[in-house]
N, C-alpha and C positions, 0 to 999 in steps of 0.2 A: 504494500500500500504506500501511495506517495501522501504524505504528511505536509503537511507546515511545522515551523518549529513550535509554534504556539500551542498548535492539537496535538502533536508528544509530549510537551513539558503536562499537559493538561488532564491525559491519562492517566499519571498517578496522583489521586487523589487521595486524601484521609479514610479512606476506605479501602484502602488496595495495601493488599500484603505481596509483598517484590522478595520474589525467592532467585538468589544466584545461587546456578549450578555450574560445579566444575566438573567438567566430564572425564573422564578416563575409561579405559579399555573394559576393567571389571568392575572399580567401585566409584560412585559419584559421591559429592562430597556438597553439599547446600547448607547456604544458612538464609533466615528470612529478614527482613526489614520492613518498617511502614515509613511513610513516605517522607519522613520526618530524616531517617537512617538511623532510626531505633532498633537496634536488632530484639526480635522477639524470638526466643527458643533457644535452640543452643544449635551446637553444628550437628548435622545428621548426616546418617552415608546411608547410600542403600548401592542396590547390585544393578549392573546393566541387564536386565531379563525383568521377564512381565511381572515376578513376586516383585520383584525391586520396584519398578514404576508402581505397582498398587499400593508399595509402601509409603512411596513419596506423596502419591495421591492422599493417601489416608492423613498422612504426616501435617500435609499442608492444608488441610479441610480441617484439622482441631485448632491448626494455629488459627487461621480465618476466623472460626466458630468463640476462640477463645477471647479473641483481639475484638470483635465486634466489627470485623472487615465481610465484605461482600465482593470483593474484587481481587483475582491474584494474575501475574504477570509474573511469569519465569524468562529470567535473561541466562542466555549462555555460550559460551564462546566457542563458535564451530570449528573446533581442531579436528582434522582426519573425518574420519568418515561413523567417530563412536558416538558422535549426537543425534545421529541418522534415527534409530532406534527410537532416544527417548523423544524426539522433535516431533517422531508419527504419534506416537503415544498422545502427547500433550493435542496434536490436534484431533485426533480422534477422540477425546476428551472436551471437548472445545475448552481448554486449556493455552490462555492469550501467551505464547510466544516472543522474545526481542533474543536477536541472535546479535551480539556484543563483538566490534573488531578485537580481534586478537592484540594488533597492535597498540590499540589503545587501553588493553589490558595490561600488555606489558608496561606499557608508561607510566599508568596510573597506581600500581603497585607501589611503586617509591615514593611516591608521595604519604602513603598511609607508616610507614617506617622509614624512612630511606635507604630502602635495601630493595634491591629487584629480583630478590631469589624468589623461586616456584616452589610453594605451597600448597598442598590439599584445601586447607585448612584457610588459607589466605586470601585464593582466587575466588571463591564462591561473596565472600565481603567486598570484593573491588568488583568483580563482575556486577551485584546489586548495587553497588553504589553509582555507577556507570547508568543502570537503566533507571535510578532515582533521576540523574542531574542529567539525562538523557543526553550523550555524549554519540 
């Protein structure tokens, strides 16, 4: 979909919980935020295969339910070919999608520490914060 910059910043709303996923080959690694970049929950990992995605489904429907949100938006950064998988999932779900440049993944990393090492644990927080400040 072609946007304006106004109708992206404008999708997340006080009602939208913004889960970044980092993907990898076996286990994904997310954590969630509201739009504020309050992170709600803690970090969770599930499996690339359909138990995994239903876990994440489940995962992300209690945070929602908990937080008083109605809206979730999964940002993640299309490395290889292992987002394939959870990207069909999430639309088959109607489960709102932003797929995050990589390079501006790697940049924005140093800013949160000033250190650009690759983190499980680290990407999935620059990735959401990316689809907050819609970059």
């Amino acid at each position: 979909m072609n946007y304006k910059q106004n109708e992206k910043i404008l999708q997340v709303t006080e009602k939208t919980l913004v889960v970044g996923v980092d993907i990898a080959k076996e286990t994904q690694f997310c954590r969630a935020f509201n739009y504020r970049g309050i992170e709600l929950g803690k970090v969770y990992s599930f499996s690339n295969d359909r138990f995994g995605f239903d876990s994440f489904k489940e995962w992300s429907e209690h945070l929602m339910k908990k937080n008083g949100l109605d809206k979730l938006i999964i940002g993640m950064e299309p490395t290889g070919h292992y987002w394939w998988n959870l990207g069909e999932y999430c639309r088959d779900n109607t489960m709102e999608i932003v797929l995050v440049n990589p390079f501006h993944v790697k940049r924005s990393k140093e800013l949160d520490d000033n250190s650009p090492t690759k983190n499980d644990r680290k990407d999935p927080k620059t990735i959401a914060k990316l689809v907050i400040d819609d970059v």
